[in-house]
SEVEX-256671 format. One line per 3 residues: number of its first residue (from 0); their letters; for each residue y, z, x of N, C-alpha, C. Coordinates in steps of 0.001 Angstrom, whole numbers, plus 524288, in hexadecimal, padded with zeros to 5 digits. Layout:
! SEVEX-256671
NUM = a = Y/Z/X/Y/Z/X/Y/Z/X ~ ...
This chain:
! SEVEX-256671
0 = xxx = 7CFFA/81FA4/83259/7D59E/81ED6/83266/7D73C/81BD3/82D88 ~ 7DC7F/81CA6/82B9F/7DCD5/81C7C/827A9/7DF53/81601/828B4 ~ 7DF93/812C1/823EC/7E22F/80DCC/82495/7E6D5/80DB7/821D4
3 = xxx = 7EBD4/80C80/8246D/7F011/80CDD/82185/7F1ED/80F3D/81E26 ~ 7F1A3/81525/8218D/7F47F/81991/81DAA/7FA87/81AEE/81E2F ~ 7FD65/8196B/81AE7/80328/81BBE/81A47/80486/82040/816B0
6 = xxx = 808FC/820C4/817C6/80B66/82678/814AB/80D6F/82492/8100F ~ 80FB5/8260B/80C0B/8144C/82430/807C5/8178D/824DA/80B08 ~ 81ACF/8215B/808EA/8211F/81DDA/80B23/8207E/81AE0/81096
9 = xxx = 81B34/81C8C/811D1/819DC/816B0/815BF/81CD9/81175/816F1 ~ 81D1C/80F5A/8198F/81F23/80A2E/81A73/81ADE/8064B/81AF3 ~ 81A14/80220/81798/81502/7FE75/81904/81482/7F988/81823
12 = xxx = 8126F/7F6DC/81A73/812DB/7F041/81A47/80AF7/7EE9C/81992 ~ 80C52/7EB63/814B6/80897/7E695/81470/807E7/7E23E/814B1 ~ 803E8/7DEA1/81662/8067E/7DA04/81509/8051E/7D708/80ED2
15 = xxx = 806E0/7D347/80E39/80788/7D2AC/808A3/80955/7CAB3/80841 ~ 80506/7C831/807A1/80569/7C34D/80491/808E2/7C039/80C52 ~ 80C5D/7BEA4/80A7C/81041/7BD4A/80FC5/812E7/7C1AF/812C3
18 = xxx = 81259/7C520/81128/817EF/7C843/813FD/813CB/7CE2A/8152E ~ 81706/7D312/815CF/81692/7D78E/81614/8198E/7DBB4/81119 ~ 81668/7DE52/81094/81837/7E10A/80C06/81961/7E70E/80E6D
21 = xxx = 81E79/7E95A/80C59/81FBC/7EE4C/81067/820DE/7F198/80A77 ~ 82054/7F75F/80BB0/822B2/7FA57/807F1/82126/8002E/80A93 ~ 82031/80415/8078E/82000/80B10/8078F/81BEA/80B98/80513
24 = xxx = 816E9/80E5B/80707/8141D/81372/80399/815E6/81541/7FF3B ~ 813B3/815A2/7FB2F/816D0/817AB/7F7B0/8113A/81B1A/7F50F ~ 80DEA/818EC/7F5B7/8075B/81E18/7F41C/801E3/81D53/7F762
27 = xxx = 80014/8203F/7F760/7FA64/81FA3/7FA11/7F680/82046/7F6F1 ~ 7F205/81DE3/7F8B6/7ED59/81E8B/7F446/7E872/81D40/7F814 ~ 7E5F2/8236F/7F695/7E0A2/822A9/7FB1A/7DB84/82130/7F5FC
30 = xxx = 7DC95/81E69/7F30B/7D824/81EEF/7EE42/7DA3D/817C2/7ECC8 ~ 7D7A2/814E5/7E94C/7D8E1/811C5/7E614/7DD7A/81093/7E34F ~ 7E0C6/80DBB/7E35E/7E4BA/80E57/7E208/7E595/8081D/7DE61
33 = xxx = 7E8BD/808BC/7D9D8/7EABE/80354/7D625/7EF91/804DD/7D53E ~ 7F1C5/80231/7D4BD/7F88A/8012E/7D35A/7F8B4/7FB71/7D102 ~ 7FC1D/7FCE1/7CB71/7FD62/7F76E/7CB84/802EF/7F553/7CC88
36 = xxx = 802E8/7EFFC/7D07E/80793/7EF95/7D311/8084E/7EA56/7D1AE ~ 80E9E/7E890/7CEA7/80FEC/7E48C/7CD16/80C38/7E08C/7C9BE ~ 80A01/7E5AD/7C85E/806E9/7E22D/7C3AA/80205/7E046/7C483
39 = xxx = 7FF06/7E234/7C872/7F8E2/7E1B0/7CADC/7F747/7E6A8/7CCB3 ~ 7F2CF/7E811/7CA6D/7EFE5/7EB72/7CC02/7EDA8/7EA8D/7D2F1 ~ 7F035/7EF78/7D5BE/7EFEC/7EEAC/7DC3E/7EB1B/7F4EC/7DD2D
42 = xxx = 7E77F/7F383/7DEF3/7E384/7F877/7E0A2/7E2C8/7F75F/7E64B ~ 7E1FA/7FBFF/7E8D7/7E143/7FCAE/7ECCC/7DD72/802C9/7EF38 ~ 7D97C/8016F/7F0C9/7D5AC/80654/7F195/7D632/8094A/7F6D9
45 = xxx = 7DB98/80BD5/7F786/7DBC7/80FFE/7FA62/7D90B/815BC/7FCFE ~ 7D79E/81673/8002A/7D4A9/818E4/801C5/7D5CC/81C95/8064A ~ 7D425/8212F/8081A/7D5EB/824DF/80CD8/7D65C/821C4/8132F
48 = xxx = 7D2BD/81E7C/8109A/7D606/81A86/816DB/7D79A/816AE/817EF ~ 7D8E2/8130A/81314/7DBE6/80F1A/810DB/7DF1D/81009/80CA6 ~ 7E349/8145F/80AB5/7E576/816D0/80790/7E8B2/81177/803BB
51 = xxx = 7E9C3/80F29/7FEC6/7ED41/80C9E/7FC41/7F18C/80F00/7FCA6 ~ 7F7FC/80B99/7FD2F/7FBD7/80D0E/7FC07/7FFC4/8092E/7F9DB ~ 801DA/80DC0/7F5E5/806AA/809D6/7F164/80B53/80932/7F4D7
54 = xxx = 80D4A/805F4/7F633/811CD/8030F/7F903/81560/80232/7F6CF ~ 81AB8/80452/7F6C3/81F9D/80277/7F5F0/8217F/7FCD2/7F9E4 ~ 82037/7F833/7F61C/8210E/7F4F1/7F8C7/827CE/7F372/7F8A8
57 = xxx = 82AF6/7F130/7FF30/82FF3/7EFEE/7FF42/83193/7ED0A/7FA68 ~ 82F40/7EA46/7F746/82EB6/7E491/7F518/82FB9/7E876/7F031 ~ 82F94/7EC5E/7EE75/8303F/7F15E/7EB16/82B8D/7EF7F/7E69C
60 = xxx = 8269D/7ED7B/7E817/82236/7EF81/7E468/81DDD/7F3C5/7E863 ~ 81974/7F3CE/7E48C/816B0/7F8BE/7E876/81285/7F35F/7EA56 ~ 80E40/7F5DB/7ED44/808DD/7F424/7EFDB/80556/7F7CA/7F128
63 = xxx = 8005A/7F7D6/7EE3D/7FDA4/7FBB2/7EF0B/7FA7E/7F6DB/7F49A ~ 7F956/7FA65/7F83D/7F7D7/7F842/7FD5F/7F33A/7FD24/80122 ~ 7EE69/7FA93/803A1/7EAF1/7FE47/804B6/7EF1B/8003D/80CB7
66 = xxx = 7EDD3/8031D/80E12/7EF68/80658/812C7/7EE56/80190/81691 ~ 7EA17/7FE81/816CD/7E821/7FB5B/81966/7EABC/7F64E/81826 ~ 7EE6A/7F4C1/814DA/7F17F/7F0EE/814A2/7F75F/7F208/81606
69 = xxx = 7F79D/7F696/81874/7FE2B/7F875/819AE/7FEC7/7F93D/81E20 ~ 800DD/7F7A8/820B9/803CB/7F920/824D2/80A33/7FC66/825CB ~ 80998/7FDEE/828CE/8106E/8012D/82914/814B5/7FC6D/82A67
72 = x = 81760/7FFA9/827F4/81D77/7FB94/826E4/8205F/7FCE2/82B0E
């Protein structure tokens, strides 16, 4: 079974430092994945049953985040 698989335009919540972090699917990645976001290199090793996904975060930056750190919004 797969761990925290969503669709694009998903709805999803993480948590994050004090609070919760909410935003949308915006890509999937069943392979290795780097993005650089606000100026730091962010990797994340996605896989067919822990898939990575790029997040349109509310806060209007992105978050690359593994399936297993998301929950539905």
């Amino acid at each position: 079974m797969m761990t925290g698989s969503f669709r694009k335009g998903a709805r999803v919540k993480w948590n994050r430092g004090q609070g919760v972090g909410r935003g949308r699917i915006s890509e999937r990645f069943e392979r290795q994945v780097e993005r650089r976001i606000e100026g730091a290199v962010v990797r994340r090793n996605g896989s067919s049953r822990d898939p990575a996904y790029l997040v349109a975060a509310d806060s209007g930056c992105e978050v690359l985040k593994l399936g297993s750190e998301l929950s539905p919004a």
